[in-house]
LOVEXDREN-635613 format. One record per residue (C-alpha): residue in three letters; x, y, z. Coordinates in steps of 0.1 Angstrom, whole numbers, padded with zeros to 4 digits, always signed. Example, Ala and Ser with C-alpha at 12.3 -4.5 7.8 and 13.67 -1.06 7.14 Angstrom:
2
ALA+0123-0045+0078
SER+0137-0011+0071
# end
This chain:
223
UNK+0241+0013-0078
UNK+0213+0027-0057
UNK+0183+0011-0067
UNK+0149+0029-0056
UNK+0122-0005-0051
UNK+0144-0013-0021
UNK+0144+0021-0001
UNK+0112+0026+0019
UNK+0100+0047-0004
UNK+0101+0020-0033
UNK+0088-0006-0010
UNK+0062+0018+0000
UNK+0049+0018-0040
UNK+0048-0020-0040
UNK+0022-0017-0015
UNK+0005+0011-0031
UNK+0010-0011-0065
UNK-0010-0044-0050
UNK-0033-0018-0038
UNK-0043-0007-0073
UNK-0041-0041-0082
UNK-0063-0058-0057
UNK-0083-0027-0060
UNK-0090-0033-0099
UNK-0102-0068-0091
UNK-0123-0060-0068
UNK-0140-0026-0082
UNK-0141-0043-0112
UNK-0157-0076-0103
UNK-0183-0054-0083
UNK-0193-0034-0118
UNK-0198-0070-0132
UNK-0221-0075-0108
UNK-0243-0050-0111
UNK-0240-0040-0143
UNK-0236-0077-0164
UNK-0247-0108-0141
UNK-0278-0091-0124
UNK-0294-0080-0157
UNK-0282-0111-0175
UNK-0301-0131-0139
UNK-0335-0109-0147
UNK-0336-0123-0183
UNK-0319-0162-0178
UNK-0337-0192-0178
UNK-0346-0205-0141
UNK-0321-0241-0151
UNK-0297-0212-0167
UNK-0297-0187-0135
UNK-0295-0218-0115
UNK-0262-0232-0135
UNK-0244-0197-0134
UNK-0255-0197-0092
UNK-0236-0225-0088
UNK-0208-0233-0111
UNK-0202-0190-0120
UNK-0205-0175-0092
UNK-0185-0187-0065
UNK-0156-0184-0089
UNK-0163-0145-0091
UNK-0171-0145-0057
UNK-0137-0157-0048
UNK-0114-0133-0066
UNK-0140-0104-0051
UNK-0140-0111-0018
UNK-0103-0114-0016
UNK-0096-0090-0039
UNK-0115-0062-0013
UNK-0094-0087+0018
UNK-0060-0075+0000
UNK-0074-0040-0010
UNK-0084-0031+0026
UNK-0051-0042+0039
UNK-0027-0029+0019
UNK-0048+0003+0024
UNK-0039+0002+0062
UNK-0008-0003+0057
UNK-0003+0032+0034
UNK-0027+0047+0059
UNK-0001+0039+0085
UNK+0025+0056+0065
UNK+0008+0084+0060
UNK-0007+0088+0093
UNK+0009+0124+0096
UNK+0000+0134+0063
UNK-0041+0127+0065
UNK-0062+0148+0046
UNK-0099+0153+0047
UNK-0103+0139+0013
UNK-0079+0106+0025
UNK-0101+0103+0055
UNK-0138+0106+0032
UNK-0126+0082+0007
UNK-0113+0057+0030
UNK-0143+0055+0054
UNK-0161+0050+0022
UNK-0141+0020+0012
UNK-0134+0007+0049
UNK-0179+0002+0051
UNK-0177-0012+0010
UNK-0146-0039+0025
UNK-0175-0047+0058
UNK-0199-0049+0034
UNK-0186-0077+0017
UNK-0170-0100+0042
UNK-0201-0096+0069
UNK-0233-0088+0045
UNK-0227-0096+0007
UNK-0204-0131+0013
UNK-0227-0145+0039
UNK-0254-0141+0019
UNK-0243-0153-0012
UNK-0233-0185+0004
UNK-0268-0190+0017
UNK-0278-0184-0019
UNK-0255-0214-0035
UNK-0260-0235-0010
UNK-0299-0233-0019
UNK-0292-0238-0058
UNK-0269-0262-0052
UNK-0297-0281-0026
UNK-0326-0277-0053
UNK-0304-0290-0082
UNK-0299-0320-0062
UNK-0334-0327-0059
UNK-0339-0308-0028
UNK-0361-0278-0015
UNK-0347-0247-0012
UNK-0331-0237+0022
UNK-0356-0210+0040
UNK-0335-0181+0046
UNK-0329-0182+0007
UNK-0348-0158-0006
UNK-0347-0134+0022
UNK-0308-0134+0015
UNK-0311-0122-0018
UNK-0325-0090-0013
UNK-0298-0086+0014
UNK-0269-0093-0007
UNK-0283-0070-0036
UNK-0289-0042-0011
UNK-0251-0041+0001
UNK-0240-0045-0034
UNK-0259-0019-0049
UNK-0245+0005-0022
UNK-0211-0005-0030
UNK-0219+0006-0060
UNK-0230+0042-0050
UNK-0198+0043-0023
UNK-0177+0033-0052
UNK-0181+0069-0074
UNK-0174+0090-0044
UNK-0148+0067-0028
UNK-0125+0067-0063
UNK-0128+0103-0066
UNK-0116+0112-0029
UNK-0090+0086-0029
UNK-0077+0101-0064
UNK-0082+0140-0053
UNK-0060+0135-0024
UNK-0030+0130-0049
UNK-0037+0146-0075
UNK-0061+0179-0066
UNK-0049+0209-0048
UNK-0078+0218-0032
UNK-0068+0229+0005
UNK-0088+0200+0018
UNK-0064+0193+0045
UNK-0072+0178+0081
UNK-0078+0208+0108
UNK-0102+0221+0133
UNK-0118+0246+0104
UNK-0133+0219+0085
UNK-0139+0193+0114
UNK-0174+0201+0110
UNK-0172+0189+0078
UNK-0163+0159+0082
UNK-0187+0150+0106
UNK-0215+0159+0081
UNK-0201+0140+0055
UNK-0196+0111+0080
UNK-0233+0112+0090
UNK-0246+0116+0056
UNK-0222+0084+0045
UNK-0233+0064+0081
UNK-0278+0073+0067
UNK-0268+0054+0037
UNK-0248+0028+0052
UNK-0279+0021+0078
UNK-0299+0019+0048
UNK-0275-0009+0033
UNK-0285-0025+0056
UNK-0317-0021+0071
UNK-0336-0005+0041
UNK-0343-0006+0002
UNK-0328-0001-0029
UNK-0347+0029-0040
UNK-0339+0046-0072
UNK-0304+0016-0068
UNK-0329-0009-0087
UNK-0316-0001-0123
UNK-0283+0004-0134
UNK-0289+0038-0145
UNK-0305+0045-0108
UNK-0272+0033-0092
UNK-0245+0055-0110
UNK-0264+0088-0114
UNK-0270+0081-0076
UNK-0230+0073-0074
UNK-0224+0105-0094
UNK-0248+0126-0073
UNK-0232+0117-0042
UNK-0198+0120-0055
UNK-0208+0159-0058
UNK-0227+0162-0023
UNK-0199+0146-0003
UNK-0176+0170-0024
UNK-0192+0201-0024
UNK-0200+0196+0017
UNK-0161+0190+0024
UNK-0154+0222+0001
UNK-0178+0248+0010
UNK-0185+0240+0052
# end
């Protein structure tokens, strides 16, 4: 009996399956973010906000940070299958989530700790540590625009299955890509060197996602 999970091609779907499901965690986790504890943080009381910071969040913190850890490789590893097969769409989306994956593990993370470790410090009697609250701001930043990479990111990583739309790798379109590259690397730079902008609110962040979604788009289908 031939069974098909233990040909390359059905070990191949396990990976792409523990992509979808790392993936899930992660995106998901990332919309609780921004969408539930942030606005639930602006209206908490300070001993509330200060519980949550401590005893909450490194929990969710956890399953997010190595939720994007398992996403990002188990997305190399189909990238590596599918080295020959690359797609402008493939190669759009997965820049997109490559910078959201950085901007975890080297801007959101390092922050956040800096954050606990301050609540934790100041429930304990203490003061709070210095670099506190400049971390915030830093670690809202980078979430906020892995929000807005998220839209565009799930949309290119699903039109490369599922949409015909002769977006394939050649030297017609390289031009393309590079503006979509540089138009992705402005907002990156402003993760992390500039503001939130019209990011603040939650309705800011996915009409921004949504806009870009169609920029990105329209600039790998028309150039």
């Amino acid at each position: 009996m031939d069974i098909a999970l233990f040909t390359s091609g059905g070990l191949d779907y396990l990976v792409r399956w523990g992509h979808f499901l790392a993936g899930i965690t992660w995106i998901g986790l990332l919309y609780y973010f921004n969408f539930v504890q942030a606005e639930y943080f602006k209206e908490a009381e300070p001993a509330h906000r200060a519980a949550a910071i401590q005893k909450l969040v490194p929990r969710a913190l956890w399953w997010f940070r190595w939720g994007a850890m398992f996403t990002f490789l188990t997305g190399v590893v189909l990238l590596g299958n599918r080295h020959q097969f690359l797609s402008i769409d493939i190669v759009v989306g997965s820049t997109l989530g490559i910078l959201m994956f950085l901007n975890v593990w080297l801007i959101i993370w390092p922050n956040q700790k800096v954050i606990i470790a301050s609540a934790k410090q100041v429930a304990e009697g203490g003061d709070p540590l210095p670099n506190a609250a400049a971390s915030a701001p830093k670690a809202a930043l980078a979430s906020r625009t892995n929000t807005l990479f998220s839209l565009p990111m799930l949309f290119f990583m699903g039109s490369s299955a599922h949409m015909s739309s002769g977006l394939a790798m050649g030297e017609s379109n390289n031009m393309a890509l590079i503006v979509a590259l540089i138009v992705i690397a402005i907002l990156q730079g402003n993760a992390m060197f500039g503001k939130q902008g019209p990011m603040t609110s939650v309705s800011g962040v996915i009409t921004s996602g949504f806009a870009l979604t169609v920029v990105l788009y329209g600039i790998v289908a028309v150039l």
